[in-house]
N, C-alpha and C positions, 0 to 999 in steps of 0.2 A: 262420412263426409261426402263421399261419391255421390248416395245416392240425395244427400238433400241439394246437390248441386242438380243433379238432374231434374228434382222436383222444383226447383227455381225455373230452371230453365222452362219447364212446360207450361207453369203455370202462367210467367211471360208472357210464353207463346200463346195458348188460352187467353188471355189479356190482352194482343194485341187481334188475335181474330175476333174476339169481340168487340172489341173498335172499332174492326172497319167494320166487320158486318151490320154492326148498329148504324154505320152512315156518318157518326161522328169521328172525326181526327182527334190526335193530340194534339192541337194547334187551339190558342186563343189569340184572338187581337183586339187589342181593347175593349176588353169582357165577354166579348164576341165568339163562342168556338166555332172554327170551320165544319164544314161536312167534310168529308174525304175528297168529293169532289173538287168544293172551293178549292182546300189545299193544295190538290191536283193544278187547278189553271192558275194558282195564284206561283205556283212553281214555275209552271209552263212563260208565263207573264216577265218573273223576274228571270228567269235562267238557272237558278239555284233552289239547292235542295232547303227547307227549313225544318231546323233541328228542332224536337217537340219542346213546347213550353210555352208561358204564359207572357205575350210582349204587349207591349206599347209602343204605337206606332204615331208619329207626328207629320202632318202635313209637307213637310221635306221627305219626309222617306228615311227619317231615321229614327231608330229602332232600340228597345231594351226587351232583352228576355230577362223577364224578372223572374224565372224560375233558376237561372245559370249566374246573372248577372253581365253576363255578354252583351256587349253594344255596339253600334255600328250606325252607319246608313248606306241607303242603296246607292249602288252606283261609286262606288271606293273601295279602294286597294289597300290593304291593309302592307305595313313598310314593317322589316325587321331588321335589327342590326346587330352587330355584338355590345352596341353601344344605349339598345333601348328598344323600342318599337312606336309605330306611330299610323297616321291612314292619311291617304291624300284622296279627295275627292272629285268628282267628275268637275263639278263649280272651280275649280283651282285652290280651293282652301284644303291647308294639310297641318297636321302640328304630330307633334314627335315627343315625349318624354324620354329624357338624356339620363338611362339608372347613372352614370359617372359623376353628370353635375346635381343629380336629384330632383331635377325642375323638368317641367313641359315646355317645348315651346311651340308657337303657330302662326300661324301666316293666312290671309286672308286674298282671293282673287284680287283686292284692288291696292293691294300690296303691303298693307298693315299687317307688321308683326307684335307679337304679345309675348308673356313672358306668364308663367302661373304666380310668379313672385310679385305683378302687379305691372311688372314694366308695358309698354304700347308705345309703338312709334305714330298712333293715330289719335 
């Protein structure tokens, strides 16, 4: 068992030195892979590292790694509680899923709340 941990391991690393030194990254964005470079100043750009995998990226600056299924967008805080987790964004919009009540809910900059059960005060 040792030693095929140890052959994982190398072979990884063999794996990832052939990434970079080919020029290409593990990073796609919209069918698009980076060089190592891009990745580099697109790191540099946002502040943050990006984790390898296959995203889609929309004009707001929000994001799907469809290799993980993680989502997000730039510029937002991701919120945790004992009660759920949620993101609020740089724009003022934030929404929350409550695991206690089972529902999402959200809030919009111009002050429109919603409900995932269909409610909107807008």
């Amino acid at each position: 068992m040792k030693t095929i941990s140890i052959i994982a391991v190398l072979a990884i690393s063999l794996l990832v030195q052939a990434v970079h030194a080919s020029g290409w990254s593990n990073v796609a964005i919209n069918g698009q892979r980076l060089t190592v470079a891009q990745l580099q100043q697109l790191e540099i750009a946002i502040g943050s590292q990006i984790a390898p995998g296959a995203y889609l990226v929309d004009a707001q600056g929000c994001w799907a790694n469809l290799s993980t299924g993680e989502v997000g967008c730039l510029g937002s805080v991701d919120t945790h509680s004992r009660y759920g987790s949620g993101e609020r964004t740089s724009d003022g919009s934030w929404n929350h899923y409550s695991n206690s009540a089972g529902m999402g809910v959200g809030g919009t900059s111009d002050g429109c709340i919603y409900t995932t059960t269909g409610w909107s005060n807008c």
